[in-house]
DRENBAMAR-875011 format. One record per residue (C-alpha): residue number from 1; residue in three letters; chain; x, y, z. Coordinates in nm, 4 decimals. Each point is the difference from the previous one (the first is absolute). Layout:
N
+-----+--------+--------+----------+----------+----------+
! num ! residu ! chaine !        x !        y !        z !
+-----+--------+--------+----------+----------+----------+
! NUM !    ALA !      A !        X !        Y !        Z !
...
+-----+--------+--------+----------+----------+----------+
This chain:
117
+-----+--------+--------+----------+----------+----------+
! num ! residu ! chaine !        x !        y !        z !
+-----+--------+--------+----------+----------+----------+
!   1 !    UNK !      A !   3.7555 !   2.8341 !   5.0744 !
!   2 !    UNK !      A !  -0.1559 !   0.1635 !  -0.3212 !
!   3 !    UNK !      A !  -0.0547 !  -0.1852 !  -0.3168 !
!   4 !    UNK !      A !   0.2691 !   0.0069 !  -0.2593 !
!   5 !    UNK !      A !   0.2414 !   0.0752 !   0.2388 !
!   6 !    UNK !      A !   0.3510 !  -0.1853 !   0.0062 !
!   7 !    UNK !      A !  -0.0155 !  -0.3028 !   0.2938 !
!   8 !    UNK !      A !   0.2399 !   0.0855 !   0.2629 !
!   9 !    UNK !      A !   0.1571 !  -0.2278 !   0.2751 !
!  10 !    UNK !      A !  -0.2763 !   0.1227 !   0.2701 !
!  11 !    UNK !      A !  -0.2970 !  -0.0926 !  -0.2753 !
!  12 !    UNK !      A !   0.1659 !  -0.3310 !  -0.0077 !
!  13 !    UNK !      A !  -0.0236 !  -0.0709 !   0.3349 !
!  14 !    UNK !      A !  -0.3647 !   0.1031 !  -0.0116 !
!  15 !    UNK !      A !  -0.0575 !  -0.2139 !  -0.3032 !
!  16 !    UNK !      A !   0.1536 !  -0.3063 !   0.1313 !
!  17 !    UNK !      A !  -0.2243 !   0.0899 !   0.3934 !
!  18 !    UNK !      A !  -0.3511 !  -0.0174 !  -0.2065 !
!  19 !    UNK !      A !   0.0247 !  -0.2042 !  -0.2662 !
!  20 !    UNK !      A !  -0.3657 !   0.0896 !  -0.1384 !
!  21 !    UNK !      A !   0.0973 !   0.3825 !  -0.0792 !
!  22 !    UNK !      A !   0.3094 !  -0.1439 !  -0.1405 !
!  23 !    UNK !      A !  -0.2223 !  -0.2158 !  -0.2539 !
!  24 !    UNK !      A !  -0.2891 !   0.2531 !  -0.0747 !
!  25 !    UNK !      A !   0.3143 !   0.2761 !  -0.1141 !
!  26 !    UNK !      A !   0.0852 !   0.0595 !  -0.3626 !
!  27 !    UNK !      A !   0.3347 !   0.1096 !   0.0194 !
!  28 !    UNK !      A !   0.1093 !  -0.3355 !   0.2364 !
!  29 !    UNK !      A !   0.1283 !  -0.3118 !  -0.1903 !
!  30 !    UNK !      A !  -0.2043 !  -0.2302 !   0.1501 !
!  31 !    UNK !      A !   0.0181 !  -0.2466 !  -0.2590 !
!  32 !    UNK !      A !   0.2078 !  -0.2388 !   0.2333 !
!  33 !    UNK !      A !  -0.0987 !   0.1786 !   0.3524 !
!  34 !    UNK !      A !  -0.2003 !  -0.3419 !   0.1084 !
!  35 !    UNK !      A !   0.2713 !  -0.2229 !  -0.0960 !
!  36 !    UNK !      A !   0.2245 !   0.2148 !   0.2036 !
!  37 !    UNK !      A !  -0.2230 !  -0.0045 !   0.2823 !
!  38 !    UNK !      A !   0.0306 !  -0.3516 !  -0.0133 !
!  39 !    UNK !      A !   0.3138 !  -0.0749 !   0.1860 !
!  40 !    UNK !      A !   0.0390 !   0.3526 !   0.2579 !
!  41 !    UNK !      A !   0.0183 !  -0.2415 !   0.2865 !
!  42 !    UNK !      A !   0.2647 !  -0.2196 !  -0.1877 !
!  43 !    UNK !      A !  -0.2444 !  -0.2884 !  -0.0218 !
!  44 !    UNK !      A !  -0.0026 !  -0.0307 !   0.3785 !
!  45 !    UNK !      A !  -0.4240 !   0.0755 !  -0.0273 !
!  46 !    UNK !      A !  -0.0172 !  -0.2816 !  -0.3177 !
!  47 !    UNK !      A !   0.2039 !  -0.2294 !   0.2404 !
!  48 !    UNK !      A !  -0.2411 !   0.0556 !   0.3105 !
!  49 !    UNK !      A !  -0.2981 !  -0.0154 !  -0.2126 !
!  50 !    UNK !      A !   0.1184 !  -0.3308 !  -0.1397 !
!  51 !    UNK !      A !   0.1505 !  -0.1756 !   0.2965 !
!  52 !    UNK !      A !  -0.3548 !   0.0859 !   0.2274 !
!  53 !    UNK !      A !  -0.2221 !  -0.1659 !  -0.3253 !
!  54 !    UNK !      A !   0.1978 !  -0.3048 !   0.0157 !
!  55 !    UNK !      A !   0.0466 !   0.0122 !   0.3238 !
!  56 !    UNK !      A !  -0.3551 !  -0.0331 !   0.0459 !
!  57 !    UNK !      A !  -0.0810 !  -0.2255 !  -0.2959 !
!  58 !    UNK !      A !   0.2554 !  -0.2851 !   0.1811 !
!  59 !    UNK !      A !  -0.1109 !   0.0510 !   0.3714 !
!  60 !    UNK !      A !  -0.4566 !  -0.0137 !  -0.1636 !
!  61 !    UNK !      A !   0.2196 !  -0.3757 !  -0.1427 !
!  62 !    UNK !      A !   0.1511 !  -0.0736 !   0.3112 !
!  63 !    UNK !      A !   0.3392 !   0.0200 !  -0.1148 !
!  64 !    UNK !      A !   0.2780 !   0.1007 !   0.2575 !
!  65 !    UNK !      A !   0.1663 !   0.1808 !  -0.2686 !
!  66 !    UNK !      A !  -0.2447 !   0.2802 !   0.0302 !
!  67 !    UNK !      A !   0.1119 !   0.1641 !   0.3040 !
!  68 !    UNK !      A !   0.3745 !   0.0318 !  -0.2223 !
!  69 !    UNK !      A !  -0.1843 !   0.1776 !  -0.2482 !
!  70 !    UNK !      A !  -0.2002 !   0.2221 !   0.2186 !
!  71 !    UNK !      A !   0.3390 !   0.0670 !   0.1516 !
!  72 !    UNK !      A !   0.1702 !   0.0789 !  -0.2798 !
!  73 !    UNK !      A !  -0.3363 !   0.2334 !  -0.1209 !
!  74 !    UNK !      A !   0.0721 !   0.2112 !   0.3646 !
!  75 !    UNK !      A !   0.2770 !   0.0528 !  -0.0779 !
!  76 !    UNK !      A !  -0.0693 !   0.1842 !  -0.3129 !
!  77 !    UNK !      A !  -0.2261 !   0.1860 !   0.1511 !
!  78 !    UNK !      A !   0.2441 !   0.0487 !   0.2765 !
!  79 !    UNK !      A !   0.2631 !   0.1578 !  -0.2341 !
!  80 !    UNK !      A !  -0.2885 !   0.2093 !  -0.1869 !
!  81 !    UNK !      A !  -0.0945 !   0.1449 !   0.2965 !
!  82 !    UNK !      A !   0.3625 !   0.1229 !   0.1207 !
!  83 !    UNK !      A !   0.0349 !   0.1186 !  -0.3454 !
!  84 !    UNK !      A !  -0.3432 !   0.1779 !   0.0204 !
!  85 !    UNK !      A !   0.0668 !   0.1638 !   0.3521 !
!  86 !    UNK !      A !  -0.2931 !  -0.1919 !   0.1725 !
!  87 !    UNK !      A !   0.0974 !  -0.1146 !   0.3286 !
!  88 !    UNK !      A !  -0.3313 !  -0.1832 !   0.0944 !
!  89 !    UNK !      A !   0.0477 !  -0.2157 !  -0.3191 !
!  90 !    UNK !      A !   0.3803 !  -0.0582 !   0.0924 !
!  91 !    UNK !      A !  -0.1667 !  -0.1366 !   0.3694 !
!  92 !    UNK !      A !  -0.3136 !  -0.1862 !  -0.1568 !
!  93 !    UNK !      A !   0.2054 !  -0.1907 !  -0.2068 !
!  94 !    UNK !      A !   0.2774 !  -0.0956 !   0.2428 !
!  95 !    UNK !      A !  -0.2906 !  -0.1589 !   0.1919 !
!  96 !    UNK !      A !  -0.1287 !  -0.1532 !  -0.2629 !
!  97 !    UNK !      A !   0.3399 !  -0.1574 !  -0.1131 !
!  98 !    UNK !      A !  -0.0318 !  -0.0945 !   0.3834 !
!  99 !    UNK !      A !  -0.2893 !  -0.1920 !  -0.0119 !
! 100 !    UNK !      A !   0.0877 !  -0.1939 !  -0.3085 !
! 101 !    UNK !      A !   0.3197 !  -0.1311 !   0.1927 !
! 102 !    UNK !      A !  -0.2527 !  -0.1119 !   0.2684 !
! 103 !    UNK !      A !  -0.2017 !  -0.1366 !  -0.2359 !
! 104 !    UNK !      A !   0.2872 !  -0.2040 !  -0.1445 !
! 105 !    UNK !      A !   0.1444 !  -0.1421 !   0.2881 !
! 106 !    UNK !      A !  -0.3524 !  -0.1033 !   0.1393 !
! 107 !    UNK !      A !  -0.1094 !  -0.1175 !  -0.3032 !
! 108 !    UNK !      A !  -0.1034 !  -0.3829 !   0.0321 !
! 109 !    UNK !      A !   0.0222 !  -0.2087 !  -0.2709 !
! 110 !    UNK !      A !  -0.2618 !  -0.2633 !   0.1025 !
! 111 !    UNK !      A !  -0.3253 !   0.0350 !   0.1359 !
! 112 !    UNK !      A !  -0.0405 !  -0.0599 !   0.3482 !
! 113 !    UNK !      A !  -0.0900 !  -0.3676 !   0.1154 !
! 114 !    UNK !      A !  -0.2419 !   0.1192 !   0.2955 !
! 115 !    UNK !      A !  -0.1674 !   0.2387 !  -0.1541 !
! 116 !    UNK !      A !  -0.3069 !   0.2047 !   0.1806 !
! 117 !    UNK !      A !  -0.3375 !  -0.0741 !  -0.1009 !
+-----+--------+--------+----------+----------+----------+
């Protein structure tokens, strides 16, 4: 790609694959690249992000409700990574979702009455 030549369709794919040389060149717009950038993943990554921190913020207060946000959190990440092509994060997360079932259902709601010492 030389400079001040016109942006074709294979210069846009490189563009959109590293976002930095796509910032740094003159002839881009990238006056609203960032907010663009912003929802690739259809929110799915703002979901996960969001449903894992207060996931985590209810389950450090001992609320039950936690493990429904960490669910829901997994599952973002879940759809981000079918929609990125990563198959370990498609597996990790499954678990995950997984274990916050288990976590549910076991969940107690009152301390034990014998507890160890």
């Amino acid at each position: 790609m030389t400079r001040g030549a016109a942006v074709t369709r294979n210069d846009e794919n490189l563009l959109a694959r590293f976002p930095l040389g796509a910032a740094c060149d003159p002839k881009f717009n990238s006056t609203f690249y960032p907010v663009e950038r912003l929802w690739n993943f259809y929110g799915s990554d703002w979901v996960g992000m969001a449903g894992n921190l207060f996931g985590l913020w209810y389950i450090s207060k001992q609320r039950k409700r936690g493990f429904l946000y960490g669910s829901l959190g997994c599952l973002g990440w879940l759809i981000f990574g079918i929609l990125s092509g990563s198959i370990p994060s498609v597996l990790s997360n499954a678990i995950y979702i997984g274990m916050n079932v288990r976590g549910w259902r076991k969940w107690k709601d009152a301390p034990p009455k014998h507890a160890e010492k």
